[in-house]
Structure formats: C-alpha cells, structure tokens
C-alpha positions, 0 to 999 in steps of 0.5 A: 620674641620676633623683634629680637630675632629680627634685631639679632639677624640684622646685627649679625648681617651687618657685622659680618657686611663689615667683616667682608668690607675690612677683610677687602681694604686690609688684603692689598687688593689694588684698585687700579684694574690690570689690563690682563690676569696675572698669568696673561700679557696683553698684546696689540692688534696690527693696525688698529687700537685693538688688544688682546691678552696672551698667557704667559709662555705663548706667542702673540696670535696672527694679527697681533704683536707684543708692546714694545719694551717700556711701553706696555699698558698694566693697568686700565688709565695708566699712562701707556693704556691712554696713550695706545688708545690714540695710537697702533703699530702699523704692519711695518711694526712702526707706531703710528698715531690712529686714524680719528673715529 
C-alpha cells in the first residue's frame, strides 16, 4: 500500500510539474528580460554608464536624464542596452563614448 502511495504522490507532482511547465511556454511570456517593469522607463545617469527605471508619468531624478528617441534600451543584450554600455550622456547632454574601467 505504501508503495502506491508513493507512486501515486509522485505521478501527481509531476504531471502537475508538467502542467506548470506548459502553462509557462504556452502564456506568451518572452524570454528576453525588459530593462524595467512594464509601468517603468528606464533613464540614464549623467556621466556615467548608469541607469535607473522611472514610473511611468514621472520625471527623471536629479542626475538622470530620458534616452534620446530611437535609442532606448527594452530589453537585457538588445542592441541599445549593449551599446549604453560602453557609452553616457555627458552634462552638456552630448553621447559620449565611456571612459575604459
């Protein structure tokens, strides 16, 4: 009797394992990781490769500006996401290439 417990319990942990698993591929989630929750917008730190995320309808803190247009990191390795990261907005609101580390 123990054994079918055992086998019982098991089966159900794994087809409910399984359930999970197609629940997650099937409901559209991308893989790709955004840069800021849906209800955020990520903004630059002046003269630095530093960022930060916003809510939406806020300005950007002391420190900090928007992206400019058309070069906006969404996503974690997207092309602007790599490409701020050798690269900041100095205090004259130029782009910059960043100092080496």
């Amino acid at each position: 009797m123990r054994t079918t417990n055992r086998t019982r319990a098991l089966t159900l942990t794994l087809l409910a394992a399984a359930a999970v698993a197609a629940a997650l591929l099937t409901a559209g989630c991308s893989l790709n990781e955004a840069i800021c929750s849906s209800d955020h917008y990520p903004v630059a730190a002046v003269g630095s490769t530093g960022r930060d995320c916003v809510p939406d309808g806020q300005e950007p803190p002391a420190g900090y500006v928007r992206f400019p247009e058309g070069k906006v990191p969404e996503h974690v390795g997207d092309e602007w996401d790599l490409y701020w990261n050798t690269h900041m907005i100095d205090k004259a609101g130029a782009i910059v290439e960043a100092p080496a580390e």
